[in-house]
C-alpha positions as CSV (number, residue, x, y, z in Angstrom):
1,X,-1.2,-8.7,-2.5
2,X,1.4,-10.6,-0.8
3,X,0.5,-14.2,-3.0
4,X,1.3,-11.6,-6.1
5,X,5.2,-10.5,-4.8
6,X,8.2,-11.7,-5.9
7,X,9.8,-12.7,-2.9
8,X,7.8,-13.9,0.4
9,X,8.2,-11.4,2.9
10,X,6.4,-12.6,6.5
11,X,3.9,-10.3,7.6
12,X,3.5,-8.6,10.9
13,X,-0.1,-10.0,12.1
14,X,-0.7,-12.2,15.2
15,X,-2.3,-15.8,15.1
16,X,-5.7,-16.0,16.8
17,X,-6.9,-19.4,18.2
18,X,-10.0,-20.7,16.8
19,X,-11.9,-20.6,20.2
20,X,-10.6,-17.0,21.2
21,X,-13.5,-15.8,18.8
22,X,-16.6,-18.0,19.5
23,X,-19.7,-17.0,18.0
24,X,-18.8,-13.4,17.4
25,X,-19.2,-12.5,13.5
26,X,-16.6,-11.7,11.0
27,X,-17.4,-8.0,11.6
28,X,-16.6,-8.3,15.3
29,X,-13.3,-10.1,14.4
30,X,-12.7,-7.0,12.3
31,X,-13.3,-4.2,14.6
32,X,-11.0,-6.4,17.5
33,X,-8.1,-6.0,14.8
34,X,-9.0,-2.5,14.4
35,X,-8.1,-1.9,18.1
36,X,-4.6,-2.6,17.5
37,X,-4.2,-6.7,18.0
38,X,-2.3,-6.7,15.3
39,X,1.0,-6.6,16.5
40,X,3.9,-9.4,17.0
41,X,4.8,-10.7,14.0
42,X,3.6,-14.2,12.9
43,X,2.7,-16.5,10.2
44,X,0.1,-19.4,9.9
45,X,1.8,-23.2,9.6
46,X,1.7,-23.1,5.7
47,X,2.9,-19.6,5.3
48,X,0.2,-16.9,4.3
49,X,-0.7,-14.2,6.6
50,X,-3.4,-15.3,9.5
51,X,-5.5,-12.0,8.8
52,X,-6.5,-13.4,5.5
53,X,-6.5,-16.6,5.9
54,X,-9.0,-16.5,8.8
55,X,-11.1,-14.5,6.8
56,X,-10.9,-16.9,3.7
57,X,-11.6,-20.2,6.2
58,X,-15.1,-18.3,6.9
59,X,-18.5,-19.0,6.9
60,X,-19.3,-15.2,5.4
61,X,-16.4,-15.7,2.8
62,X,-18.2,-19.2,1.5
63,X,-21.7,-17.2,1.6
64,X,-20.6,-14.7,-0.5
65,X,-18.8,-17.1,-3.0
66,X,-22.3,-18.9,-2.9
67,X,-23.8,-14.9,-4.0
68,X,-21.3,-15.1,-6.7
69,X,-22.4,-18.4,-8.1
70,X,-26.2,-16.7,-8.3
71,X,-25.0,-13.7,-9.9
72,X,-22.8,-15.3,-12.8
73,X,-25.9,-17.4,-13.2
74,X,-28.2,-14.2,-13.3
75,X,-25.9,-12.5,-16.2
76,X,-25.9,-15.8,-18.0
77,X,-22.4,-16.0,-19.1
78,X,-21.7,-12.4,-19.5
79,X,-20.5,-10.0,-17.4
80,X,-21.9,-9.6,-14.2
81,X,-21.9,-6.4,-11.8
82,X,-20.5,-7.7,-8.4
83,X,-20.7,-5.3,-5.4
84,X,-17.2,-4.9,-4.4
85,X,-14.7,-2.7,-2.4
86,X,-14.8,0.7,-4.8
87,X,-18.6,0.1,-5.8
88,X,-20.6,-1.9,-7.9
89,X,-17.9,-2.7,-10.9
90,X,-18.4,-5.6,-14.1
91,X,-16.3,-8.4,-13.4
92,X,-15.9,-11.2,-16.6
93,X,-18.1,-14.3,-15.4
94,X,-15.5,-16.4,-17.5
95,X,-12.6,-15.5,-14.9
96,X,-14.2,-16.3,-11.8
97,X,-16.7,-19.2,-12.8
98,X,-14.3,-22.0,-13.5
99,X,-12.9,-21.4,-10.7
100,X,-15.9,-21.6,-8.5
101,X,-16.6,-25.3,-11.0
102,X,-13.2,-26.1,-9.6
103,X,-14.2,-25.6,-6.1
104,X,-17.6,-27.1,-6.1
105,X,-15.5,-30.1,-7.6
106,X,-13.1,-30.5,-5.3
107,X,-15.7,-30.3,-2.1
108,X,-18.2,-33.3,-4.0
109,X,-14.7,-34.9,-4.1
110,X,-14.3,-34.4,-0.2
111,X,-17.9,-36.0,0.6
112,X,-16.9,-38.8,-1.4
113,X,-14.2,-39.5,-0.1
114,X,-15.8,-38.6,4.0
115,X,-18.2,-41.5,2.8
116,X,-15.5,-44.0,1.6
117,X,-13.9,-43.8,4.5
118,X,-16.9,-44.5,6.9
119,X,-18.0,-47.5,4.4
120,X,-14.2,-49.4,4.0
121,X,-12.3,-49.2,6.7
122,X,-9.1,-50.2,4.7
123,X,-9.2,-47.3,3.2
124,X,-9.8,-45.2,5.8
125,X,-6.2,-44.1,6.1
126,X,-5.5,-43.3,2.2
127,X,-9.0,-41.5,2.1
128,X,-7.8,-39.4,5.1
129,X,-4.4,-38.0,3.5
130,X,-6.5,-37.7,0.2
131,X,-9.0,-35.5,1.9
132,X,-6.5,-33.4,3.7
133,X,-4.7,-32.6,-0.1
134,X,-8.4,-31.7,-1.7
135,X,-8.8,-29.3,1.9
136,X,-6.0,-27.6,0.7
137,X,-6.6,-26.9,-2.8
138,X,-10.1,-25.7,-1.8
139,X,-8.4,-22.7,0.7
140,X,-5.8,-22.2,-2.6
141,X,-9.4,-22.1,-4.6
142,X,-10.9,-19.3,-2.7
143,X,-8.3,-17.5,-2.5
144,X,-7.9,-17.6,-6.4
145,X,-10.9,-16.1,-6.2
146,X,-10.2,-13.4,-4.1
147,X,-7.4,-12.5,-6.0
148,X,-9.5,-12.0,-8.9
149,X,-12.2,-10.0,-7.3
150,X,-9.4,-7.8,-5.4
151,X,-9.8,-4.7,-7.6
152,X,-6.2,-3.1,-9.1
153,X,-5.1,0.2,-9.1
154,X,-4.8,2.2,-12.0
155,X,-1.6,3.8,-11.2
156,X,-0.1,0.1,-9.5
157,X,2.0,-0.6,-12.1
158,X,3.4,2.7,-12.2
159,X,6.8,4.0,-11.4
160,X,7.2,7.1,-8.8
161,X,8.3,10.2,-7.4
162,X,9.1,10.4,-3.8
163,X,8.7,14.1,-1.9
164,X,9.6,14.5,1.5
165,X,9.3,17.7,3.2
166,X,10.2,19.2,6.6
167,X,7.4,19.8,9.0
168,X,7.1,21.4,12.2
169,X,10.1,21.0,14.7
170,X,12.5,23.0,12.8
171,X,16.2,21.7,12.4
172,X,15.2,18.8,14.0
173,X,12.3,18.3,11.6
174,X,14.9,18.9,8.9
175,X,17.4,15.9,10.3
176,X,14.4,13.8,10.4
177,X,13.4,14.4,7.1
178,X,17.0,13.1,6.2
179,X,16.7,10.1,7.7
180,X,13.6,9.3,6.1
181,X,14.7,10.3,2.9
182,X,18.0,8.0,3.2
183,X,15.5,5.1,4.3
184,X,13.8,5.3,1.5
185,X,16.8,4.9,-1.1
186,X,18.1,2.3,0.9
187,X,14.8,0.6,0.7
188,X,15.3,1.2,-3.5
189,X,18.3,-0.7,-3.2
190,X,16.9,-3.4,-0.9
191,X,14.5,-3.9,-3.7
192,X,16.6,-3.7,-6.7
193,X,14.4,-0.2,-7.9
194,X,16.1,2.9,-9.2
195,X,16.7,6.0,-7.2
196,X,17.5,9.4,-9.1
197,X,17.4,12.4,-7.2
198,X,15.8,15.7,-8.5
199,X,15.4,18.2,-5.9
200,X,17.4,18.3,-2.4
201,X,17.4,21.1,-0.3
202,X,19.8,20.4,2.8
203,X,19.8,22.6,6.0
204,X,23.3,24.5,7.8
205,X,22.9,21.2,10.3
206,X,23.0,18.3,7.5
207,X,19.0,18.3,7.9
208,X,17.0,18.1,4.4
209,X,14.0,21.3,4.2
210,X,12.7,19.3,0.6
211,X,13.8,16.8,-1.4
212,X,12.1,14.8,-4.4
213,X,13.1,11.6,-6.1
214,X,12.3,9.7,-9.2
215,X,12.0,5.9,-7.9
216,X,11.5,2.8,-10.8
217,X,10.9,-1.2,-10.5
218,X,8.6,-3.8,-9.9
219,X,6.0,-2.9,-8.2
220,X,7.4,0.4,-7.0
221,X,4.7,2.6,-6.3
222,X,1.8,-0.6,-5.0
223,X,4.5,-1.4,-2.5
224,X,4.7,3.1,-1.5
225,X,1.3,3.9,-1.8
226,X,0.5,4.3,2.0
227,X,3.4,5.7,2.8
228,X,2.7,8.9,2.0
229,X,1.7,10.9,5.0
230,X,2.9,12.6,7.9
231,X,5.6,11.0,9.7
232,X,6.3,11.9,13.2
233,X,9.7,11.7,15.5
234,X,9.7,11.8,19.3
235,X,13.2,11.9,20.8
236,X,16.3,14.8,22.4
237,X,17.2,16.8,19.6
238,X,21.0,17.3,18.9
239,X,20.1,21.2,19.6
240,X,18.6,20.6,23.1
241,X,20.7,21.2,26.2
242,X,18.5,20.2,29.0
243,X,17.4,16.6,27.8
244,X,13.7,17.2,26.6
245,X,12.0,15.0,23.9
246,X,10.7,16.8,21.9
247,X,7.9,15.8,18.9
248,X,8.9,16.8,15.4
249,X,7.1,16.3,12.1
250,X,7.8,15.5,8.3
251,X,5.8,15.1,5.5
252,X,5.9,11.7,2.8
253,X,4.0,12.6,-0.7
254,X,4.0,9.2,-3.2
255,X,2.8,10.5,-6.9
256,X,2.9,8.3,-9.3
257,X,4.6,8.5,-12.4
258,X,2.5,8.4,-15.0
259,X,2.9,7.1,-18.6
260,X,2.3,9.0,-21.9
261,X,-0.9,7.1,-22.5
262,X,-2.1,7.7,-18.8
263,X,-2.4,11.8,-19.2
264,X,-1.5,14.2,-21.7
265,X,-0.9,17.7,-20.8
266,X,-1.5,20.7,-23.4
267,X,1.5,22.7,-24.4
268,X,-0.8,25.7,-24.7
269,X,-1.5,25.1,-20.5
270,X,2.0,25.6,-19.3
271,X,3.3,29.2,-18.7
272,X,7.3,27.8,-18.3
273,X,9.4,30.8,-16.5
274,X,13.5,30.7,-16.3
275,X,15.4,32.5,-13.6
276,X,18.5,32.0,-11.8
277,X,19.4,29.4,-9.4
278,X,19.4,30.4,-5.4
279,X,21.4,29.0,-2.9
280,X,24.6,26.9,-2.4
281,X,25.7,25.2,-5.6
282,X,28.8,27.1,-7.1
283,X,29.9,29.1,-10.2
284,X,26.7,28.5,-11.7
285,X,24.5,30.1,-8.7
286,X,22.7,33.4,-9.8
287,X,25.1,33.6,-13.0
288,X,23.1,31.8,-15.4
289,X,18.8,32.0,-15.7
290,X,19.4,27.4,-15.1
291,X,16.4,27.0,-12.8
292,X,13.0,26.4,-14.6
293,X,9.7,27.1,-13.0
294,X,6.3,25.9,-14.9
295,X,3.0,26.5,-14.0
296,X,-0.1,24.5,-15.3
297,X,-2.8,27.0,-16.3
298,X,-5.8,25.5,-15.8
299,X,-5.2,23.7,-12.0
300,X,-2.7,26.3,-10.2
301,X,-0.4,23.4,-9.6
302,X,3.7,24.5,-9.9
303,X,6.9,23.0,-10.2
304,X,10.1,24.2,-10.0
305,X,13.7,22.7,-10.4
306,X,17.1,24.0,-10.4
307,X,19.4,20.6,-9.5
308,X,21.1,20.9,-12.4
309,X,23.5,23.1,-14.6
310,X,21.3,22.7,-17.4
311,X,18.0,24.1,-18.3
312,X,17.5,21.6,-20.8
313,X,17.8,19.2,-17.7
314,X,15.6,21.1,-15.2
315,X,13.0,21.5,-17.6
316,X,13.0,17.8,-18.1
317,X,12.7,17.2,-14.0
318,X,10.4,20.3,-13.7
319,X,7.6,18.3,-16.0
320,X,8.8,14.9,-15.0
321,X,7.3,16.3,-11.2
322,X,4.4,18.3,-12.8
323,X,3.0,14.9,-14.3
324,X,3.1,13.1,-11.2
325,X,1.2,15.8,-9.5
326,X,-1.3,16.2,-12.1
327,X,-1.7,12.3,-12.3
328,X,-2.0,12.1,-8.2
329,X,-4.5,15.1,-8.4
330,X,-6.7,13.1,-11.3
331,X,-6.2,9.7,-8.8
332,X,-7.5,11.7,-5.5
333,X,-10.6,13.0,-7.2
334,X,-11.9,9.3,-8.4
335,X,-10.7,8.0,-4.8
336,X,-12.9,10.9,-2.8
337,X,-15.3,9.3,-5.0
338,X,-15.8,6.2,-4.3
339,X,-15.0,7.1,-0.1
340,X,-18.6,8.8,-0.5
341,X,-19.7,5.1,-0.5
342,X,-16.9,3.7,1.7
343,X,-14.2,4.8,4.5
344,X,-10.9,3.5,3.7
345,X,-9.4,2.1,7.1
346,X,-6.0,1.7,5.5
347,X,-5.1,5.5,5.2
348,X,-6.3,8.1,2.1
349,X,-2.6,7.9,1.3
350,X,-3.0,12.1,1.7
351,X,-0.2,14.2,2.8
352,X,-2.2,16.0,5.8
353,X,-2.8,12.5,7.6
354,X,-0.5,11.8,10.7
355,X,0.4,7.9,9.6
356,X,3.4,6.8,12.0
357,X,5.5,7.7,14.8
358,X,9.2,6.9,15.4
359,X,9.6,7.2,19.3
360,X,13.6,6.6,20.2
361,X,13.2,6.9,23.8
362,X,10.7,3.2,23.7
363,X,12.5,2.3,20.3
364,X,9.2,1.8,19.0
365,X,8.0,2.8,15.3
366,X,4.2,2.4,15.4
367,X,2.1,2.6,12.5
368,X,-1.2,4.5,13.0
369,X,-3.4,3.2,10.9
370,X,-3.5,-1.2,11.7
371,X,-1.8,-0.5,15.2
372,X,1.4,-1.9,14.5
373,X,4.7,-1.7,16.6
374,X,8.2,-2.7,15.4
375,X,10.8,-2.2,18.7
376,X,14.3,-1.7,16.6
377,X,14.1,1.7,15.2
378,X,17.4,1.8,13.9
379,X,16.9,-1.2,12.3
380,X,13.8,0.4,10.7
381,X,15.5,3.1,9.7
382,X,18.0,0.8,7.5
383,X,15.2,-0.2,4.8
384,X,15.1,-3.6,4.8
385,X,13.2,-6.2,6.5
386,X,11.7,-4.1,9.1
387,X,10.3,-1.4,6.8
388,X,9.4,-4.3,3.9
389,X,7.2,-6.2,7.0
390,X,5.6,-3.2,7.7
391,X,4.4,-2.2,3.7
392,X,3.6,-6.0,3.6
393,X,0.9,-5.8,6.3
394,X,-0.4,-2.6,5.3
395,X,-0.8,-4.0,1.4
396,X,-2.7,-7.3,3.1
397,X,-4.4,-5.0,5.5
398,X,-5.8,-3.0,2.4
399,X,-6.8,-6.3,0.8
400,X,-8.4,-7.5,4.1
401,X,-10.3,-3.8,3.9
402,X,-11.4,-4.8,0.2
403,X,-12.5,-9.0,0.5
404,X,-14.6,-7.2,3.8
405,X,-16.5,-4.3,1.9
406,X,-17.4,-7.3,-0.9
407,X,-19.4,-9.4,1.8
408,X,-21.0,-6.3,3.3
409,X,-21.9,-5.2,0.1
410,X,-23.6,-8.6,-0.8
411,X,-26.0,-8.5,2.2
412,X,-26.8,-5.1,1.5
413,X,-27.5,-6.5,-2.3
414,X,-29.6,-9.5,-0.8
């Protein structure tokens, strides 16, 4: 949520005027931003992204507050199942009621004060400016309460591991990957986060074939989550002599790191092999059985290291990656559960799914998935600003996808 970040960031979405809509529904509103409207990048008067706030100025967002105010009167002061984005879930009554009280309070404040003003004309003007503030802190109400219904991911507060791998397009799928890889740390940085290396696996042009990262701080893997994807690069390779562009692929996995507490992994399920390194890397190199492969049992899944000089080390990488695959694989399962009930717009975050496309010849990176285009690909590529307005719109995007699915869900529940 962008309310929830640190810093403000602007978000890439563009302004509608009240009368371009009509009488057309929220739905309809949806499915026009669907077809790619959002685009230049804007920001309402008072700051918060236009996508959400139109949606939170609504008629069907005040309905389904008012469905919220019947149900916490249904469970009596308990807990209350409210239909929401990932299925029916229990949300406390005591979090969201007092601040639907609030709101209620502050709207019987606004009549009062509508009916002042038409009874004393003197006090017409100080009525006016005190409606206006009470207008305000109703919008900053309901979206208190959207907040609180937006549902949380297990894994949000969790650190990551970044894996990038070549795709098709050969050395110039491996350059790519490079670049992607070196936007990513310098994105780290831009953030203040931590950016270790494990694996990297260069190519005989300076082009990466796979390369994983261990990546820490605030927020680090709710900010990466849709990321992860297949990336794609349209542009005249280095290699090619006649001036073709040519379309080149590489691949983004984002697994999150998971905790002690969040999985534990049976000694007695690991078959851990040592052999020796391959490849460049010096003295070392096929003279000393340094590399550490381990295998988990029970799910097929492997992972390898041999970065460092020490097996001790490697071993320590090897499972630090095996974790984060098992914890993705355990997250993947409950998401293709809940997309029996619901299509996520936003992206399955899965590694097969084509996500974005860098195309040097327009200077245009277009994301896929909320048809948005940032002109200024080398400025992309620098992981800043450009690359932190894109995430942005993608996490309120998601939250857009979520506040939507709760009012569909409450007609359906009518």
């Amino acid at each position: 949520m962008l309310l929830g970040a640190a810093r403000c960031v602007l978000c890439g979405v563009r302004t509608f005027p009240r009368n371009i809509w009509g009488n057309v529904t929220v739905i309809n509103r949806w499915s026009a931003l669907r077809q790619g409207i959002l685009g230049s990048r804007a920001v309402s008067d008072n700051g918060r992204s236009p996508l959400l706030e139109e949606l939170i100025r609504s008629d069907a967002w005040s309905g389904y507050l008012r469905r919220l105010e019947e149900w916490g009167a249904a469970g009596g002061g308990g807990d209350v199942v409210v239909p929401g984005s990932e299925g029916s879930h229990v949300t406390e009554v005591k979090r969201v009621l007092p601040v639907l009280r609030e709101l209620r309070s502050k709207e019987r404040e606004v009549q009062e004060l509508q009916q002042l003003a038409e009874e004393n004309e003197d006090l017409q003007s100080l009525a006016t400016t005190d409606m206006a503030s009470c207008e305000e802190e109703i919008i900053n109400l309901k979206y208190q309460v959207a907040w609180l219904l937006i549902s949380k991911e297990e894994a949000d507060d969790c650190n990551l591991i970044l894996e990038v791998t070549a795709g098709v397009g050969g050395q110039e799928a491996m350059l790519f990957t490079a670049e992607i890889f070196d936007m990513y740390q310098r994105y780290a940085a831009y953030k203040n986060w931590s950016f270790d290396i494990l694996e990297y696996f260069h190519s005989d042009l300076g082009g990466v074939r796979h390369a994983t990262a261990s990546m820490g701080g605030f927020d680090a893997y709710k900010h990466l989550k849709y990321e992860g994807g297949v990336h794609r690069v349209q542009r005249v390779p280095r290699t090619e002599k006649q001036g073709r562009i040519h379309t080149s692929t590489m691949t983004v996995a984002i697994l999150p790191q998971p905790s002690e507490i969040n999985l534990v992994i049976n000694p007695k399920d690991l078959r851990i092999e040592t052999k020796r390194a391959s490849g460049a890397g010096g003295q070392h190199v096929n003279t000393t059985d340094s590399a550490v492969r381990i295998v988990h049992l029970p799910t097929g899944i492997v992972s390898e290291c041999q970065q460092e000089r020490s097996q001790i080390k490697n071993k320590e990488t090897a499972m630090k990656v095996l974790r984060a695959k098992l914890y993705n694989m355990k997250l993947e399962e409950q998401v293709n559960k809940r997309q029996n009930a619901r299509k996520i717009q936003v992206g399955t975050k899965g590694r097969s799914e084509k996500i974005r496309t860098y195309n040097f010849p327009q200077d245009r990176v277009t994301d896929h998935r909320i048809g948005k285009s940032v002109h200024n690909i080398d400025g992309f590529l620098l992981g800043d600003e450009l690359l932190d307005e894109m995430i942005q719109a993608l996490s309120e995007f998601s939250d857009y996808e979520s506040l939507m699915e709760m009012i569909e869900s409450a007609k359906i529940c009518k």
